[in-house]
Structures are given as structure tokens and as C-alpha cells.
C-alpha positions in Angstrom: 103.4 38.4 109.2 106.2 37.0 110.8 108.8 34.4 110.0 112.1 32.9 111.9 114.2 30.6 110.5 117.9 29.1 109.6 119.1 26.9 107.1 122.4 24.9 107.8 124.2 25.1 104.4 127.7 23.1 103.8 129.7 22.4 100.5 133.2 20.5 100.7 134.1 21.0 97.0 134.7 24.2 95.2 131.1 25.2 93.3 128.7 28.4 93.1 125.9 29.0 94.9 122.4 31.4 94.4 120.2 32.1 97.5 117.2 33.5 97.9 113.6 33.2 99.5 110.5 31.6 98.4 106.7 32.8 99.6 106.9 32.2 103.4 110.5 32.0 104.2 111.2 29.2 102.2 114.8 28.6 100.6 116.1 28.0 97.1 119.4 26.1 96.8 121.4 25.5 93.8 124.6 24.0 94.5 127.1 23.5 91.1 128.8 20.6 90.3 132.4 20.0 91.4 135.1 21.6 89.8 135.2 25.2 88.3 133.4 24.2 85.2 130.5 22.6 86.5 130.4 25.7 88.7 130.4 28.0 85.7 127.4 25.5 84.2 125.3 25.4 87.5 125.9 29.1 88.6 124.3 29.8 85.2 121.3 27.2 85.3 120.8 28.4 88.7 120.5 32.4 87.7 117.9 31.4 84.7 116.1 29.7 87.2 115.8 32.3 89.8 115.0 35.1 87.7 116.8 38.4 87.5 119.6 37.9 89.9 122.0 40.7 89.9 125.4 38.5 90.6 126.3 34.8 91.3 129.7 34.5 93.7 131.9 31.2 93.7 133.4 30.4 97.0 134.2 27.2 97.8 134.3 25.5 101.5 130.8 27.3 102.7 129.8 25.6 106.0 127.7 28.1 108.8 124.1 28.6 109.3 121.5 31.2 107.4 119.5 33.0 109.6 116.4 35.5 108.8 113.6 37.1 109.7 110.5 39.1 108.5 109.9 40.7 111.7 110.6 44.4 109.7 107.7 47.0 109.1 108.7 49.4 107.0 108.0 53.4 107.7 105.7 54.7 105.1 107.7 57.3 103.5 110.0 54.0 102.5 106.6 52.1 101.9 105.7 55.0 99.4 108.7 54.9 97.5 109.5 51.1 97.2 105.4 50.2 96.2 103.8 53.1 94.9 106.0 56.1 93.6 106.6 55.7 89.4 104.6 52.5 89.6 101.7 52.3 86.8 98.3 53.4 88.1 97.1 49.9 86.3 99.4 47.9 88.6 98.8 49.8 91.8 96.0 52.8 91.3 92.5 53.0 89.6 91.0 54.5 86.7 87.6 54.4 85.4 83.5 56.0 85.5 82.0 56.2 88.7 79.0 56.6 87.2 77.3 53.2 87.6 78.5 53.3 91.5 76.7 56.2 92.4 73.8 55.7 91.3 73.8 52.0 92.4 74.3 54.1 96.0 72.2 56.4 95.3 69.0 53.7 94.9 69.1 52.2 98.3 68.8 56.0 99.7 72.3 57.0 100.8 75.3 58.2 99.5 79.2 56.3 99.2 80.5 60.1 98.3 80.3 63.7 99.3 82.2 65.5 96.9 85.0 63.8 96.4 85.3 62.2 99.6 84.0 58.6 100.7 82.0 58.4 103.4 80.2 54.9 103.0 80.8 51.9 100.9 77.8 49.9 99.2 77.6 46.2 99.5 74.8 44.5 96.9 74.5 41.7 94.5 73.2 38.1 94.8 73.0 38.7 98.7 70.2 38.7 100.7 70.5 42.2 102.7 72.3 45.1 100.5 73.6 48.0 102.9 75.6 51.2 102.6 77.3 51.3 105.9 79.1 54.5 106.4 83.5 54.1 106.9 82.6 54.8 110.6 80.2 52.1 111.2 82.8 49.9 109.6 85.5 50.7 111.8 83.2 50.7 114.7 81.8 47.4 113.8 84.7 45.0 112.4 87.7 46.9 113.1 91.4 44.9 112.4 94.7 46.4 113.4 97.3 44.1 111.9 100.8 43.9 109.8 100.6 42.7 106.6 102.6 42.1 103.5 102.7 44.0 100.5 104.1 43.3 97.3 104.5 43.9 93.9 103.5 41.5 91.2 106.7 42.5 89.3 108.6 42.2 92.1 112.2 40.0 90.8 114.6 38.3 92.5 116.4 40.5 94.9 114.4 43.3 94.2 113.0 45.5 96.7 109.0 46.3 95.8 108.4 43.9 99.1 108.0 45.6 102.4 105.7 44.9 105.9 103.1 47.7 107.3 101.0 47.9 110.1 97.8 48.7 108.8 93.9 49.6 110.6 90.8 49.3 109.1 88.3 46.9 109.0 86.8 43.3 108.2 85.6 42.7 104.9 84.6 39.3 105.6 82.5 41.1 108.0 80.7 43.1 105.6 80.3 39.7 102.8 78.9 37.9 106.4 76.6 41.1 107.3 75.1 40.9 103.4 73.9 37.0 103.7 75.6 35.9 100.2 73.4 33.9 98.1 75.1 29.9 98.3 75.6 29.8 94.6 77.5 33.7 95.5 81.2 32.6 93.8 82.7 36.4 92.8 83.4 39.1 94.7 84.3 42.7 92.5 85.6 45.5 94.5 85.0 48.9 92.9 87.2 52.3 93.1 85.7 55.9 93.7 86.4 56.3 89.7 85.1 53.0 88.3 88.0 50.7 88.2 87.0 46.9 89.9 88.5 43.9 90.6 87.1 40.6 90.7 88.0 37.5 92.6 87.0 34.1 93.7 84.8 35.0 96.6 86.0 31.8 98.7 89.4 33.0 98.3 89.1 36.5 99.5 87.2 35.0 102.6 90.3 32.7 103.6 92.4 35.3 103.8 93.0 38.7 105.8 90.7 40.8 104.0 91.2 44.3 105.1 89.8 47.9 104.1 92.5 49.7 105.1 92.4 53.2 106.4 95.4 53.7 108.1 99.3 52.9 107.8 101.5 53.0 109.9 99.6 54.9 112.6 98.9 57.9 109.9 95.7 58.0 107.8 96.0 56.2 104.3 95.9 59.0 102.8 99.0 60.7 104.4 100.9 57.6 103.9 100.1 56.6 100.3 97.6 59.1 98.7 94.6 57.4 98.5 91.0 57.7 101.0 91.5 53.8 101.5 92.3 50.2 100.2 92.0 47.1 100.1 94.6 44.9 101.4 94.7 40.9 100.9 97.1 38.8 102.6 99.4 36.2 100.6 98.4 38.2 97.4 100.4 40.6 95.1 99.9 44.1 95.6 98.2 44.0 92.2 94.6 43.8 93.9 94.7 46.2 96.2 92.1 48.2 94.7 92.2 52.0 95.9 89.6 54.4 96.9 86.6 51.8 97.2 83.2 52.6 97.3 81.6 49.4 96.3 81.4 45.5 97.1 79.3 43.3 94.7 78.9 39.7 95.5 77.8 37.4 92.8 77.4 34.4 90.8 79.0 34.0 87.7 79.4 30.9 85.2 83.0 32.1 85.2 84.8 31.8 88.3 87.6 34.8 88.7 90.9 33.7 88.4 93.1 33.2 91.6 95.8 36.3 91.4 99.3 34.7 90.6 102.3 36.6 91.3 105.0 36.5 88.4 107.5 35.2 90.4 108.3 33.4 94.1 109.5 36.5 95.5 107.2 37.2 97.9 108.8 38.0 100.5 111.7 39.0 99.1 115.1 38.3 100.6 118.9 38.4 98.8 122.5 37.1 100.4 124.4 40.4 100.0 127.5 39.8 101.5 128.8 37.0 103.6 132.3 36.5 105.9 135.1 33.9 105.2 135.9 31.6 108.2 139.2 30.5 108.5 
């Protein structure tokens, strides 16, 4: 992911101003009245619009040029801390029975797990050709090496749950094309080494990077955030990145998944901290 871009701003009269970025690199402007009461009124219509912003600055005669760009990858000790560390396990980790998965595994002759470590994931359901293909056959097969965003579904304006990684692993709309979905196949529920899935439209997972990720950052996942691997979507909150997974079913429901929504346009994530007076 990466974005360029500048934005040209200019108010004559005295007023307030918020900034910050929408999905994408687009820009939010809200530009108060003239005089110093409309500016009080618009600086406050314009925080309860934008969320939790942590200050609103009047400054009056603004004229230059706003230039950003989402070139940054963040390390992973940084990528740790801003996404993962005293985060609830429900918003980024799993939970659950594994149960159902092994045995599910365990049917078509070969194992996901040894122990407690994953050595195969199992892809089944309303698809013409179930497989458990083994992570190396994976990574052999389909491998991606990309940077991708991750956010947090919480993430506020100006906060700083946002952050770019390079990440390896491999395709997953290569495994969904390998297992020859059904055409009435709509749902795709990815399923952790301890039970915990996540459902979602399966057109929408195949329009996007879809990536098992098994390395961040040029370390394994598991040095970098604690987990044997994950699934990483791009233009979707950090919220369904399932950990750990073992299993892929592809089906049809009645019920379509809903599309994830972030709470929020604040992905990526970007605040005015400081700016220079020109004379």
C-alpha cells in the first residue's frame, strides 16, 4: 500500500480548522465560519464529526500545501505494541474447541496439527475437490510477498492502532481456486487452531489481497506477533485476521456474511500535529 498526495488549503478570514485522513489518503476539511464565533461553532461541529480528536487549533490566514505519504512500514516490535499488545483476544486473537477441525482433518487422511503445531490447513465444503495441503506446499505453490495495511476496528481519529508491514505467505485465493467452489459457493469461514472462525462474503475475500501470512517483517509470524500464522485481508479492519488457522470451508448459505465495516474512516490513519506560521 502506497499513497502520495497534497492538498492545497487557503483561508483568508480568521476560522478553525480539523484535518485528518479518510480510507485511501483522502482528506476531511472543515473550515468555520468567519469570525471567532462561528469558529468556536464549526471547530465544535467539526470535532463531533470526526470522532475523538484530541485538540482543534484556530489560526487564521492558512495558505501552503499538505503533503503525505504511506510509504512507512513499521518494525514489528512497534507493530506488536500498536495492534496487538493489551488488545482483547476477541478483537485480534482466537478462542474456541478445535475439536470439530480435527477430526474434519483427520477424515480425508492427514493431519492440520502435530502437537500443537500446524503443519497443513484443510480446505472442504460445497467445493468440488477438498485437500489438506501442508504450510509448505502452500508456500511453495502460491507464495505472496507484499506490504499491507493493518488496522484496528477501534482505531479513532488520530489514534495510532494503524501501521504498514511487509508480510510472506501465500494466496488464498489460490487455495478457494485449487478447491473448484460450487457456483451457488457465497461464504467463506476461516477457522483457528482452537475453534474460533470467521465468516465472510466469499466474493469479497476473493477481490482482495487474501494472504495466509507466515512471516513479518522478514521474521517468522510467530517471532513478530505470537501466533503460527494469519490471515491478512487488504482494505479490512484488523478485526478478521483470524490467527492460527487450520481450516477453510467454503459454502452456501441463505444468509450471506456481512461485509466487515470498520467503526470509523480512519483507516489509514493520519493527524496534523504541528504546523509553521509564514510570515
Amino acid at each position: 500500500m502506497s499513497k502520495k498526495g497534497s492538498i492545497a488549503m487557503s483561508v483568508v478570514a480568521l476560522g478553525a480548522m480539523t484535518l485528518s485522513t479518510l480510507p485511501l489518503g483522502q482528506a476531511s476539511l472543515a473550515q468555520a465560519a468567519e469570525g471567532p464565533e462561528g469558529a468556536d461553532v464549526a471547530a465544535a461541529e467539526a470535532v463531533e464529526g470526526q470522532g475523538q480528536v484530541t485538540a482543534v487549533n484556530q489560526v487564521s490566514n492558512i495558505e501552503g500545501t499538505f503533503t503525505w505519504n504511506q510509504d512507512a512500514v513499521a518494525d514489528n516490535p512497534t507493530l506488536r505494541k500498536v495492534l496487538y499488545e493489551g488488545v482483547s483476544t476477541y478483537l485480534c486473537g482466537v478462542h474456541g474447541n478445535v475439536a470439530d477441525v480435527a477430526a474434519g482433518a483427520a477424515s480425508l487422511n492427514r493431519p492440520v496439527v502435530e502437537g500443537e503445531k500446524i503443519v497443513a490447513l484443510k480446505v472442504s465444503g460445497d467445493v468440488g475437490a477438498s485437500f489438506v495441503a501442508s504450510i509448505d506446499e502452500c508456500l511453495e505453490q502460491a507464495p505472496i510477498k507484499t506490504t499491507l495495511g493493518c488496522t484496528c476496528a477501534g482505531n479513532p481519529a488520530d489514534g495510532r492502532a494503524s501501521a504498514n508491514a511487509e508480510v510472506t505467505g501465500f494466496s488464498v485465493k489460490a487455495l478457494i481456486e485449487r478447491a473448484k467452489p460450487s457456483d451457488e459457493a457465497n461464504t467463506i469461514t476461516f477457522t483457528a487452531q482452537d475453534g474460533y472462525g470467521v465468516s465472510l462474503p466469499l466474493s469479497y475475500v476473493m477481490q482482495r489481497h487474501s494472504v495466509i501470512v507466515t512471516e513479518v517483517g522478514g521474521a517468522t509470524v510467530n517471532e513478530a506477533l505470537g501466533c503460527q500464522n494469519q490471515l491478512w485481508l487488504g482494505a479490512t479492519s484488523a478485526r478478521s485476521f483470524v490467527r492460527d488457522v487450520v481450516s477453510i470451508e467454503i459454502t452456501c448459505e441463505d444468509a450471506v456474511p456481512e461485509i466487515p465495516q470498520a467503526e470509523g474512516c480512519n483507516q489509514p490513519n493520519v493527524g496534523v500535529l504541528s504546523g509553521e506560521a509564514i510570515a
